[in-house]
N, C-alpha and C positions, 0 to 999 in steps of 0.2 A: 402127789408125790411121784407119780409114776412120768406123767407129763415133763417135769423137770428132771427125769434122767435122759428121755427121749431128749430133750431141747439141749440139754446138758453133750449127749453124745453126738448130737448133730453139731453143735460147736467144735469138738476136738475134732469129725472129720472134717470141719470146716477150715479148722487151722492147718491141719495134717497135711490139706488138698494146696495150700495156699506155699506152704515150708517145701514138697516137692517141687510145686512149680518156680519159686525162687532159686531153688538149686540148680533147675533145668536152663533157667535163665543166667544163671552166673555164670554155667558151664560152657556157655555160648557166649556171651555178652562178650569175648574178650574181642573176636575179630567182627561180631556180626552173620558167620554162619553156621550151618550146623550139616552135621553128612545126610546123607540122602539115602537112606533104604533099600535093601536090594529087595525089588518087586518083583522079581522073574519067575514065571512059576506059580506064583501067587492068585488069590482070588481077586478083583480088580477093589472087592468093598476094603481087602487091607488097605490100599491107596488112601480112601477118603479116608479112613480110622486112623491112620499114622501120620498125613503132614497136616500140616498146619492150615487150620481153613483158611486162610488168607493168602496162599500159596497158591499163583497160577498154576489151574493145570490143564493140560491138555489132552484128550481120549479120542483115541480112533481106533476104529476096525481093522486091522490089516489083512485081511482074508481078502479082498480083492473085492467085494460082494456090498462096499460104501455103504455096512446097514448103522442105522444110530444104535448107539449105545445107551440103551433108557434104564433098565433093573441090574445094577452091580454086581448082586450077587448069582449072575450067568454068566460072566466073563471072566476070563483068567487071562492074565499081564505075559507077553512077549518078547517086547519090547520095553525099554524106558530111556530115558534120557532126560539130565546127567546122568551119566554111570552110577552106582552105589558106592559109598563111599564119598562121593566129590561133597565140595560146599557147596550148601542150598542158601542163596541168601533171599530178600523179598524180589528181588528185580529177577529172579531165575523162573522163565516158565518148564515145570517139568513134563515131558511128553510121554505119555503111555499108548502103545499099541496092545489089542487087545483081543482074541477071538473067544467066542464062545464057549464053555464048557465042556469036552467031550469032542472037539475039532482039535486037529492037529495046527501047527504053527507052518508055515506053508515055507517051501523050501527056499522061495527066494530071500522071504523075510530072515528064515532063521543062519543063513550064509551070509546076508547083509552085516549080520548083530557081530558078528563077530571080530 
């Protein structure tokens, strides 16, 4: 008995999951894009968690210091490009510049963004 409410409730999140993502997709489907997030400020893991994994994207260091960017959750967003707000559609690579946790945003960079 107990099994068939467990299997029972996995069904309606399974539907639940399926009726969000339909709305997500209706709400976009009319031109094709969808806006783009403002990541500024951000931890760099909101990036992978909010677009779409089929989304190019692009990550670099901008501290001047060309280190890779390997564990997401050290890095906080500086930069990005499109702007937040703009259409993201599949052909759009988004670019994220990125420094360290605890590092400031260097002053060229941050005069550049603006």
């Amino acid at each position: 008995m107990k099994r068939r409410a467990v299997v029972g409730a996995g069904a309606v999140l399974a539907l639940a999951a399926v009726a969000v993502t339909s709305t997500e997709e209706a709400a976009g489907a009319d031109d094709g894009t969808r806006p783009v997030p403002d990541f500024i400020g951000r931890g760099l893991w909101r990036v992978f968690t909010r677009l779409d994994r089929r989304t190019r994207l692009d990550v670099h260091d901008v501290s001047g210091r060309d280190r890779r960017v390997i564990w997401p959750p050290r890095w906080r967003v500086v930069t990005q490009y499109p702007a937040a707000g703009t259409g993201l559609d599949r052909r759009t690579t988004v670019m994220i510049g990125v420094v360290r946790k605890g590092e400031s945003c260097p002053p060229r960079v941050r005069t550049a963004r603006r």
